[in-house]
N, CA, C and O atoms as a GROMACS GRO file, in nm:
protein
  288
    1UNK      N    1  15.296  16.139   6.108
    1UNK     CA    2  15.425  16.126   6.172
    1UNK      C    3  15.429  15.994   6.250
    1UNK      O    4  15.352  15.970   6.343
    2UNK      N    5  15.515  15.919   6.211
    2UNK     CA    6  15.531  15.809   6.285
    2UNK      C    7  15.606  15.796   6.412
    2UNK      O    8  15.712  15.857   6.419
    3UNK      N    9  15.567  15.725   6.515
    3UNK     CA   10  15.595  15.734   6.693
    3UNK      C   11  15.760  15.675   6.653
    3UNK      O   12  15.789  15.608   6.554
    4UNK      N   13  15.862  15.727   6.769
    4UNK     CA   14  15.994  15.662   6.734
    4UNK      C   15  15.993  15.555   6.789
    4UNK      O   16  15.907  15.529   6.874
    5UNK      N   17  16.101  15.456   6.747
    5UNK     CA   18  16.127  15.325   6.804
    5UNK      C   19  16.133  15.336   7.012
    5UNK      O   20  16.098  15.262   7.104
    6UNK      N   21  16.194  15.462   7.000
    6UNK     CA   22  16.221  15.472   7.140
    6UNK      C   23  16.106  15.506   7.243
    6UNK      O   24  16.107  15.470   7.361
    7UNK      N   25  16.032  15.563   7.198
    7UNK     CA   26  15.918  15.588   7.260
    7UNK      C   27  15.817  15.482   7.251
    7UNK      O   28  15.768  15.451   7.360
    8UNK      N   29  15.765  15.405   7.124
    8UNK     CA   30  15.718  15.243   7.144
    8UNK      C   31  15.783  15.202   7.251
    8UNK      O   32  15.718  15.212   7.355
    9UNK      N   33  15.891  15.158   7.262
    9UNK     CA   34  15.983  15.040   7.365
    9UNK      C   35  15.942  15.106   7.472
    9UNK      O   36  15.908  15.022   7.555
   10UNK      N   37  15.918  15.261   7.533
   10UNK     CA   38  15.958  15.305   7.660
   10UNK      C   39  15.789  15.286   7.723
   10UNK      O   40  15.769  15.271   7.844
   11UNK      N   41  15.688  15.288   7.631
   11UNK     CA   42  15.558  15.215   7.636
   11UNK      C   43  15.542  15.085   7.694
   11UNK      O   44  15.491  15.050   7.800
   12UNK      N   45  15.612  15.005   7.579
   12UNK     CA   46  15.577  14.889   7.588
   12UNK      C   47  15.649  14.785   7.731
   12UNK      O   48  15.614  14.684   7.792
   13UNK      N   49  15.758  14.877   7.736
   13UNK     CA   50  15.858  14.806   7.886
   13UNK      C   51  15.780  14.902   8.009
   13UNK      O   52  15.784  14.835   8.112
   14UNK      N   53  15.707  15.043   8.038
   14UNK     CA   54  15.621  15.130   8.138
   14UNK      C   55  15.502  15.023   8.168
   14UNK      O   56  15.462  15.005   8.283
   15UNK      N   57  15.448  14.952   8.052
   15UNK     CA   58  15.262  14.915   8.068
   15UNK      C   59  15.258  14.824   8.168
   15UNK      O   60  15.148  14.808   8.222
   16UNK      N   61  15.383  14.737   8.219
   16UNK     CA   62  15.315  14.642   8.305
   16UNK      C   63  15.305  14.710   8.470
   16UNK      O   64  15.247  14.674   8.572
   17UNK      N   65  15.382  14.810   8.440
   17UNK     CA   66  15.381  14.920   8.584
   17UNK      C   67  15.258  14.948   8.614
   17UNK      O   68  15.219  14.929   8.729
   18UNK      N   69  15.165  15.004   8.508
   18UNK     CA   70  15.055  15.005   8.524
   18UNK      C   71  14.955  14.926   8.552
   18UNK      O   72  14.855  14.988   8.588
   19UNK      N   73  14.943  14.820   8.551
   19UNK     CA   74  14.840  14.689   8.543
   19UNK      C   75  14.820  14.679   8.698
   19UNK      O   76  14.700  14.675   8.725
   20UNK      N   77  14.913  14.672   8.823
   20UNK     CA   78  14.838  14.590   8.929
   20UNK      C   79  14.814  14.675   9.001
   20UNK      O   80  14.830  14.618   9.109
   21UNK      N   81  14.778  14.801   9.029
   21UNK     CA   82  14.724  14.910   9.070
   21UNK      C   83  14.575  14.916   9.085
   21UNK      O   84  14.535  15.016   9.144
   22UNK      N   85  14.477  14.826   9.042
   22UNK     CA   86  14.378  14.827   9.094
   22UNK      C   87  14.379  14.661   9.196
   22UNK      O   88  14.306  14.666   9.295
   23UNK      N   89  14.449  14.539   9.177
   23UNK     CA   90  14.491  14.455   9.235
   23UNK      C   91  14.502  14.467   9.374
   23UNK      O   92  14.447  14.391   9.454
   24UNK      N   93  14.599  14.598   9.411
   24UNK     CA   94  14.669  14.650   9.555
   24UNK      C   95  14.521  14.685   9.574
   24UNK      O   96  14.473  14.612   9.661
   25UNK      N   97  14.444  14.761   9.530
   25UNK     CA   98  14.310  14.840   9.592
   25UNK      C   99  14.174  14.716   9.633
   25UNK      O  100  14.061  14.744   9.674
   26UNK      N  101  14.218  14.604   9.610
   26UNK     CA  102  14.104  14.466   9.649
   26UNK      C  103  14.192  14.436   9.727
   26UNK      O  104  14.149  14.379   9.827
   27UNK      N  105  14.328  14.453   9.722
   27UNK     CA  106  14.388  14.350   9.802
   27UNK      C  107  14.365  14.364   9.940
   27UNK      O  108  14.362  14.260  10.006
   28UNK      N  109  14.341  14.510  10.021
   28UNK     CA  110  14.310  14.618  10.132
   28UNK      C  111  14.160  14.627  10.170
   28UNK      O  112  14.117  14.680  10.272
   29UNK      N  113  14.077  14.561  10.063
   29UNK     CA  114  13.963  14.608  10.050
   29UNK      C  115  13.887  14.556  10.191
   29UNK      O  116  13.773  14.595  10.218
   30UNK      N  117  13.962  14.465  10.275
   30UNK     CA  118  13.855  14.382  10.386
   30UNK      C  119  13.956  14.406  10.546
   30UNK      O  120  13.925  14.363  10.657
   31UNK      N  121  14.062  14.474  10.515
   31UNK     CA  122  14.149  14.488  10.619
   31UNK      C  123  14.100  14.509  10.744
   31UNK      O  124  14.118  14.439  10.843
   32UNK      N  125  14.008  14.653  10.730
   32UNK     CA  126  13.951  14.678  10.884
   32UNK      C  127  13.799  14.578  10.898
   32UNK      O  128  13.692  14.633  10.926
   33UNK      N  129  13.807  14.454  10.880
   33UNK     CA  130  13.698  14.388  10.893
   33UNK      C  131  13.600  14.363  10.809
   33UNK      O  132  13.557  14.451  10.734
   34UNK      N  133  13.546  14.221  10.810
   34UNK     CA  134  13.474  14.205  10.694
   34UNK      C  135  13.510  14.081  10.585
   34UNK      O  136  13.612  14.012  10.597
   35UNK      N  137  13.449  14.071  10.518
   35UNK     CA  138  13.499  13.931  10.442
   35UNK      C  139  13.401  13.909  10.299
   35UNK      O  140  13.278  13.911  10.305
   36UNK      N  141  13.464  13.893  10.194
   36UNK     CA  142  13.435  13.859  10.066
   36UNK      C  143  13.424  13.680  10.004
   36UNK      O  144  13.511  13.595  10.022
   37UNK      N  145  13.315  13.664   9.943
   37UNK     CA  146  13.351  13.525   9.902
   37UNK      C  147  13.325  13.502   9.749
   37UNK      O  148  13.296  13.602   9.683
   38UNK      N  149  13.330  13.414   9.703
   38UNK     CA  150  13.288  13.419   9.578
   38UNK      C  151  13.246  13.260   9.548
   38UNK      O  152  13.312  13.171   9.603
   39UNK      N  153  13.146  13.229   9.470
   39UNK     CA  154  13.140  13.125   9.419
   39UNK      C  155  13.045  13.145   9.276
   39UNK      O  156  12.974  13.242   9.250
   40UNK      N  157  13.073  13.002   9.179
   40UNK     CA  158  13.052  13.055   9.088
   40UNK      C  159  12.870  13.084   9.037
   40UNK      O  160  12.774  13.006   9.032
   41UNK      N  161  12.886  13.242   9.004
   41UNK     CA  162  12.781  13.333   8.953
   41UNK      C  163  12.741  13.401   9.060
   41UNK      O  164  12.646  13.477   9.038
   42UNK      N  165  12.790  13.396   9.185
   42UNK     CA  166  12.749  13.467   9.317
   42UNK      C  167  12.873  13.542   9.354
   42UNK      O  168  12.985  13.493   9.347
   43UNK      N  169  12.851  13.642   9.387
   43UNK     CA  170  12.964  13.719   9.538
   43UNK      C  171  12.908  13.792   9.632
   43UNK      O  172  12.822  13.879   9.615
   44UNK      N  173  12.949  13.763   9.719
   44UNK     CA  174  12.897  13.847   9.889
   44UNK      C  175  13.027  13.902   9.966
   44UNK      O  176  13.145  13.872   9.982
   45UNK      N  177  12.944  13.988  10.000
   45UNK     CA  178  13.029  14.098  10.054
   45UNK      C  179  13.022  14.130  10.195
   45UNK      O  180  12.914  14.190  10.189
   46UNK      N  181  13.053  14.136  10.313
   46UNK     CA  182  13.006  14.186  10.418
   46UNK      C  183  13.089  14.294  10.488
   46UNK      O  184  13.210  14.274  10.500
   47UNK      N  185  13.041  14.394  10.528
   47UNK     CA  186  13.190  14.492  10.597
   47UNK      C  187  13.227  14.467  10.743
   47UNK      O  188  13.209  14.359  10.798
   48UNK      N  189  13.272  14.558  10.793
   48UNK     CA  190  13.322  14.589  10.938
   48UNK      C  191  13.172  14.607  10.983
   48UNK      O  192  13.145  14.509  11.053
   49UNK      N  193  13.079  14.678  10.974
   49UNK     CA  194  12.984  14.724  11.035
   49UNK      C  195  12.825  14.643  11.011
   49UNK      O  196  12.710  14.684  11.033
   50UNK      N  197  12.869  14.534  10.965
   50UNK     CA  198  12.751  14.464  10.927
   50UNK      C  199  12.666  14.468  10.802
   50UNK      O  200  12.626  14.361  10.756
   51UNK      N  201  12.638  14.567  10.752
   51UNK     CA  202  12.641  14.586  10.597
   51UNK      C  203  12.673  14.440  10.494
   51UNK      O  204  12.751  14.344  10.506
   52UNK      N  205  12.591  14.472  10.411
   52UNK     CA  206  12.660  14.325  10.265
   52UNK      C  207  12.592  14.369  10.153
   52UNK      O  208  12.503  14.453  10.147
   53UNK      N  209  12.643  14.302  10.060
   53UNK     CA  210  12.608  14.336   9.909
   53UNK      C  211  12.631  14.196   9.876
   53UNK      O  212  12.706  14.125   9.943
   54UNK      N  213  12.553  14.148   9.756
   54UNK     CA  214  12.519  14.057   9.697
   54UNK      C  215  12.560  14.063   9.584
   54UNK      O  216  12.584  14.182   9.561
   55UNK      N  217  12.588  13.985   9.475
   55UNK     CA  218  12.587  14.021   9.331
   55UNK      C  219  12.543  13.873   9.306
   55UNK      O  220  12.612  13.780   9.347
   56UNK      N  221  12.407  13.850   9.225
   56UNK     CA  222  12.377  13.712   9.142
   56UNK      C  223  12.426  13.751   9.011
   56UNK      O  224  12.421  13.869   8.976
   57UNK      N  225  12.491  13.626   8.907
   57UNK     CA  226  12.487  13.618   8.789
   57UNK      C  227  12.353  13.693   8.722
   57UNK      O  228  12.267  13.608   8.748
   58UNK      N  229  12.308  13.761   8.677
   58UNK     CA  230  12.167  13.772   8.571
   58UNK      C  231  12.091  13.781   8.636
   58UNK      O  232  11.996  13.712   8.598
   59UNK      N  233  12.057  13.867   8.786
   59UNK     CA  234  11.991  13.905   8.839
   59UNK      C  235  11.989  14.029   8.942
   59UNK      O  236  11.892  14.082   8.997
   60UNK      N  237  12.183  14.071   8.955
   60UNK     CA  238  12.178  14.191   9.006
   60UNK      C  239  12.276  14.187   9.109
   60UNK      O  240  12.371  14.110   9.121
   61UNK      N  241  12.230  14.299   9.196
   61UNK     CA  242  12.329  14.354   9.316
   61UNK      C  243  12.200  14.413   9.386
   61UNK      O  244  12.100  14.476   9.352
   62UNK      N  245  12.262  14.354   9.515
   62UNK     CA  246  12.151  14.443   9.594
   62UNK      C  247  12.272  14.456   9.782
   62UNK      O  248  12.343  14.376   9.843
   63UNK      N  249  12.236  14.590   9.801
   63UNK     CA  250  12.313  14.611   9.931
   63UNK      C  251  12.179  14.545  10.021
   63UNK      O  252  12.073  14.503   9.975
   64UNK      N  253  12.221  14.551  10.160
   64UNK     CA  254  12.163  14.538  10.221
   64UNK      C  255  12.239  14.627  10.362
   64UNK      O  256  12.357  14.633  10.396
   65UNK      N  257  12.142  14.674  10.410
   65UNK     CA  258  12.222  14.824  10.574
   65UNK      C  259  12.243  14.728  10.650
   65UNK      O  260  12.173  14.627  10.654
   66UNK      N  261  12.369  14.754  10.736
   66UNK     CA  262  12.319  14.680  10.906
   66UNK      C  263  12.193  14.690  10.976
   66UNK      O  264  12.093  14.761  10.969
   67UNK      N  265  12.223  14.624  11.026
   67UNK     CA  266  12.083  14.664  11.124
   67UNK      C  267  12.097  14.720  11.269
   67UNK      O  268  12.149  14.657  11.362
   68UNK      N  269  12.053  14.827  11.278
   68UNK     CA  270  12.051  14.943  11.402
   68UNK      C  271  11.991  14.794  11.560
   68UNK      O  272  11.896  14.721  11.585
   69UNK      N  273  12.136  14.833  11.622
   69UNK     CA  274  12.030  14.774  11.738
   69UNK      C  275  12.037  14.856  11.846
   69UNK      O  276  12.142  14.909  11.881
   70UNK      N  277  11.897  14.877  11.923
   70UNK     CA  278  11.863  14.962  12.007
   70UNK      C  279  11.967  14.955  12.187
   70UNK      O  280  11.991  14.862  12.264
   71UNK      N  281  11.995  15.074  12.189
   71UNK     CA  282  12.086  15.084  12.302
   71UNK      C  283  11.979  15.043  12.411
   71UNK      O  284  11.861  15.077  12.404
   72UNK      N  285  12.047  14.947  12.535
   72UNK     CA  286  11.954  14.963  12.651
   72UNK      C  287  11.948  15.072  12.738
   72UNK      O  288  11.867  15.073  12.830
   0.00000   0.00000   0.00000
């Protein structure tokens, strides 16, 4: 059974609705603090709480924790 003309078109004019929905979810991603950079084959990550993640080209991801500092 072949799809109707009307239902193609109602596809093909819906799909771009769909596309920037993960866009909005990076776009928020550093709001409460923190900062992303990128250069090329590297990205770093750091949060609100001190925390970071790394990503090398061809070598990985690695988090790294804040570091606890002792109350006086």
């Amino acid at each position: 059974m072949k799809p109707s003309f009307a239902l193609v078109a109602l596809s093909v004019a819906a799909a771009p609705l769909l596309g920037p929905a993960p866009a909005h979810a990076w776009a928020s991603a550093n709001r409460f603090g923190g900062s992303t950079s990128h250069s090329w084959g590297d990205t770093s990550r750091t949060n609100a709480w001190g925390g970071s993640t790394e990503h090398v080209a061809g070598e990985g991801t690695g988090y790294h924790p804040p570091v606890a500092v002792p109350a006086s």
